[in-house]
N, C-alpha and C positions, 0 to 999 in steps of 0.2 A: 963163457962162465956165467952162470946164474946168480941171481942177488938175493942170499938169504933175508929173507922177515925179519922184523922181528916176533918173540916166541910167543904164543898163545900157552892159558893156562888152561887145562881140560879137568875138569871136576866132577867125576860120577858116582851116582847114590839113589839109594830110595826117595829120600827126600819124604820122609812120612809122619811129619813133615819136616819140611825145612827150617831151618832155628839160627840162631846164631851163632852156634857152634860152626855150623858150614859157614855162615857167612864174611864173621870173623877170621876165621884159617883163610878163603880166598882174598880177602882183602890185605892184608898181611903180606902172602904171598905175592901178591900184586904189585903192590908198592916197593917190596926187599928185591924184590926180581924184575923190577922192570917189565915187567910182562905185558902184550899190546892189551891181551883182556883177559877176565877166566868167563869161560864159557860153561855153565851150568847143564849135565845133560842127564836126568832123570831117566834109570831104566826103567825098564818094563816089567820084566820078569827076574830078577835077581838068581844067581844061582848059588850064590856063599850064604845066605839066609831066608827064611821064611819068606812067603809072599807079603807084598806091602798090605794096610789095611782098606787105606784111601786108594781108591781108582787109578788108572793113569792119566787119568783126564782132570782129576781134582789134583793129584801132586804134579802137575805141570802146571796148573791155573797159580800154585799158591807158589811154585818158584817163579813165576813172570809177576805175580805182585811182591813179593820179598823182596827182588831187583830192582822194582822197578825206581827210576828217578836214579840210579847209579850206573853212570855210562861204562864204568868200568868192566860190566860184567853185562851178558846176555846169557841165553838160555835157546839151547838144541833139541828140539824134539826128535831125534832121528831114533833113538832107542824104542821108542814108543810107535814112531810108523813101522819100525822095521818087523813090530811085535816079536812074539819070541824068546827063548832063552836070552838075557842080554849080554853076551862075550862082548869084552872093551877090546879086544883084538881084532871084533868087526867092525867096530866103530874107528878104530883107530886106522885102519884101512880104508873106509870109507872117505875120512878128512886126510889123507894124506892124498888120495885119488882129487879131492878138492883143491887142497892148497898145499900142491907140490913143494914149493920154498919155503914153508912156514916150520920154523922149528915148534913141536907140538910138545908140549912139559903137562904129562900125565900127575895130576894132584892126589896122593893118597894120603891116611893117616898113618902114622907108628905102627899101630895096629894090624892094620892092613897090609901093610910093609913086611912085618912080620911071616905073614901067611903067603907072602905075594910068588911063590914056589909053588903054592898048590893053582893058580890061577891059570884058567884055559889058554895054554899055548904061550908060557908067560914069557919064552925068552925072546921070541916074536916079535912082544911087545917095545920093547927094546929098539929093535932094529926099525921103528915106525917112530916112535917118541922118548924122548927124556924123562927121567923120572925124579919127582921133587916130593918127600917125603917130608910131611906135618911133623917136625918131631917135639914131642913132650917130655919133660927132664923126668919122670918119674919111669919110662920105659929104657931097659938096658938090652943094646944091642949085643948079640951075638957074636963070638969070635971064634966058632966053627959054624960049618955046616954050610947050605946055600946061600943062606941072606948073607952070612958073612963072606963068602965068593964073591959073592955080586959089589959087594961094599969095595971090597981089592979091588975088583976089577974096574968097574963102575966111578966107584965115589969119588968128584972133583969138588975144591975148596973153591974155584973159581967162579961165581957164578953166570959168567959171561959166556962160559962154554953151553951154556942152552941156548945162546942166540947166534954161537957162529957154527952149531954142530945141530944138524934138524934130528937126531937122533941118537940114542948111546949113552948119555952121561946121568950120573945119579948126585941128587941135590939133597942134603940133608938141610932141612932151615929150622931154627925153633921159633913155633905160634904161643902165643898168648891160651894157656890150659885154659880152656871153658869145657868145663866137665856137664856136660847138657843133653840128654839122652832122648830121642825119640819119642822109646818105649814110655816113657816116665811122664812125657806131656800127652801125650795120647788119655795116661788112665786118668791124669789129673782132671784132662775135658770132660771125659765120661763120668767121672764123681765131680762135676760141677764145681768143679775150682778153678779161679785163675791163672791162664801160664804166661802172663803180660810176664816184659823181660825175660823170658828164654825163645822169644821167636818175634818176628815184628808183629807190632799191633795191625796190618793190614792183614796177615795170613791169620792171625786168631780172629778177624771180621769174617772169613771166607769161612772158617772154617765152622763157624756160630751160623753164618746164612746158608750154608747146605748142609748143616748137621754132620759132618763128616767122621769126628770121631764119636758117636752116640752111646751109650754103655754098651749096645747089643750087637755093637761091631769090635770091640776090644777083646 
């Protein structure tokens, strides 16, 4: 008989950049759930949105300085070696070939939750990791269709069941709404305004010393 981990948190995103919006959802989750850490993994290549604007070499630099000094949380570059389309279905086969015992709780938003039917190979996903849904009181779930299947079948009140089950169960939590958008700090740096307080002051250094988001990349 093997000896389950405890669960890791998996958080994947553009990251373009990273704000507090992500950061805030993973620490939350962190602490409600007991969780050993969230691990931060920046794709590559997105295939539910637009390509990022910043590199993958700068949105990985500015999530290992946003963490940095919080033990709670590290950052995977494995999306980014593996280049490529980024499916969480590879990745998540990947860490489970890693840390056979560890139960793995997939962090998504409401949003994302919503769609998570159109996702490459989504019921897969499942059978690899847990899933722990950001929820926000102004989004109203479903009571047909697939998400609402998955809910039936899936959705445990218990939050315990993601550290004695390395896979299978769905965690609805409610985070702290931080309505903080990407897209909206990007154009703010490119018309030269400040985005202090929607991201930390170390990634708005980063992203001032290599020009990152400049008007003529927006």
């Amino acid at each position: 008989m093997y000896h389950i981990q405890q669960a890791i948190g998996i958080l994947g995103g553009t990251f373009d950049p990273i704000h507090f919006g992500h950061l805030r959802t993973a620490l939350e989750l962190y602490q409600a759930l007991d969780l050993a850490e969230v691990r931060f993994i920046p794709c590559y290549q997105p295939v539910h949105r637009k390509l990022p604007i910043a590199s993958s070499e700068d949105r990985l630099a500015m999530v290992r300085s946003a963490i940095a000094g919080e033990p709670a949380f590290s950052v995977d570059p494995c999306e980014i070696h593996r280049k490529g389309p980024s499916y969480m279905i590879d990745t998540l086969e990947d860490l489970r070939k890693k840390l056979p015992d560890t139960p793995l709780c997939l962090i998504i938003g409401i949003d994302a939750f919503l769609g998570f039917p159109s996702w490459h190979r989504y019921e897969e996903i499942l059978q690899l990791a847990n899933l722990v849904v950001a929820h926000r009181p102004q989004y109203h779930l479903p009571h047909t269709g697939t998400v609402a299947e998955l809910m039936k079948q899936r959705l445990t009140h218990n939050p315990a069941a993601i550290h004695e089950n390395l896979a299978g169960h769905l965690v609805l939590h409610p985070v702290t709404p931080l309505e903080i958008s990407a897209t909206d700090i990007r154009k703010q740096i490119a018309m030269g305004r400040n985005p202090r307080y929607l991201l930390p002051d170390s990634v708005y250094k980063y992203i001032q010393q290599h020009g990152v988001y400049s008007l003529s990349h927006i």
